[in-house]
N, C-alpha and C positions, 0 to 999 in steps of 0.2 A: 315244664315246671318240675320243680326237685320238691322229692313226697317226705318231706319234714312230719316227724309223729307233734304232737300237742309236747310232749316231755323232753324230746329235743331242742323245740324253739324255743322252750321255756330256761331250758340248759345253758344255751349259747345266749340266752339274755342278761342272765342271771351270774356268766361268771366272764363278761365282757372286761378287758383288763383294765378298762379308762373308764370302765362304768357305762359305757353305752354302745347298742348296737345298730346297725343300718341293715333294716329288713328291707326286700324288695316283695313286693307285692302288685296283683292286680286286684283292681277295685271292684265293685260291682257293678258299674258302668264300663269296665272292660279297661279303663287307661292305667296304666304302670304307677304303682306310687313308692317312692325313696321316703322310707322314715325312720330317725336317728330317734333311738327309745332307751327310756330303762324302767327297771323296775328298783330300783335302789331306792329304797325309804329315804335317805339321808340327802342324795341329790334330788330327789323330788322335793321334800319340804325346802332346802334350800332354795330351789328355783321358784317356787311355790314364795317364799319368804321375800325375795329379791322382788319381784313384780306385785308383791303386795294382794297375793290371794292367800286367802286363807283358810278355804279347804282341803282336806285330805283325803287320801285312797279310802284312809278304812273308815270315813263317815260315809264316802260316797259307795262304795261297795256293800255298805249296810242296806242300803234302798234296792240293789239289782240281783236277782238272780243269774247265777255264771251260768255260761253255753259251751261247752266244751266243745263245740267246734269253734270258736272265738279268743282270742287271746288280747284281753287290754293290757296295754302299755301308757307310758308317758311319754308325749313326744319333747324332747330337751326341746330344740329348735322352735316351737309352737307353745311352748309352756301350757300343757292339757293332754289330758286323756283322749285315745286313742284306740281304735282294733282296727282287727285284720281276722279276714277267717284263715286258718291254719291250711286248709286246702289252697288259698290262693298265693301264698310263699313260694316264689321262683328263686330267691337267695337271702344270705344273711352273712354277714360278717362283721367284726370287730372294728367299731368304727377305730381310723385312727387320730389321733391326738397330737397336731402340730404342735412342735416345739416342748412335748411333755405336757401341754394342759390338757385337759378334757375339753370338750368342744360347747359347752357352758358359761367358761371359765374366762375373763380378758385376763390379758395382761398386768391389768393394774391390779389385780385380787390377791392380796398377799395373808396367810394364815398364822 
């Protein structure tokens, strides 16, 4: 495993070029998990808006005390909140974005 600080992975989350990143992690059951996240307010209420939830981070971060060995994300792919403990991060990189979209995004989405 690669010894990522809490400010690191928060770093490489937060300045993903397509808006999201693919952490690899183990779980606490010990199996491997592949998860495409961000932390991007504006893709999150989108996604959030698109599936017709209508909750947000900072009503739901109002109820929880943070763990600073803990880092919640949003998983695009799963539309919801997500952690990973910082110790259990074996990689991380930029996800990448076939054909220029983000990995949220079809085809037919035009702005």
């Amino acid at each position: 495993m690669v010894n990522y600080t809490r400010q690191e992975i928060l770093d490489m989350i937060q300045t993903a070029p397509y808006g999201s990143t693919e952490v690899t992690f183990k779980k606490v059951d010990g199996t491997e998990r592949k998860l495409i996240c961000t932390l991007d307010e504006d893709i999150i209420n989108r996604l959030l808006e698109k599936n017709g939830i209508a909750a947000t981070r900072s009503e739901k971060s109002t109820k929880r005390a943070q763990n600073a060995d803990v880092i919640p994300v949003f998983d695009v792919e799963n539309v919801g909140w997500r952690s990973f403990r910082v110790d259990s991060v074996m990689a991380i990189s930029h996800s990448p974005s076939p054909e220029g979209l983000a990995p949220w995004e079809s085809e037919e989405e035009t702005d």
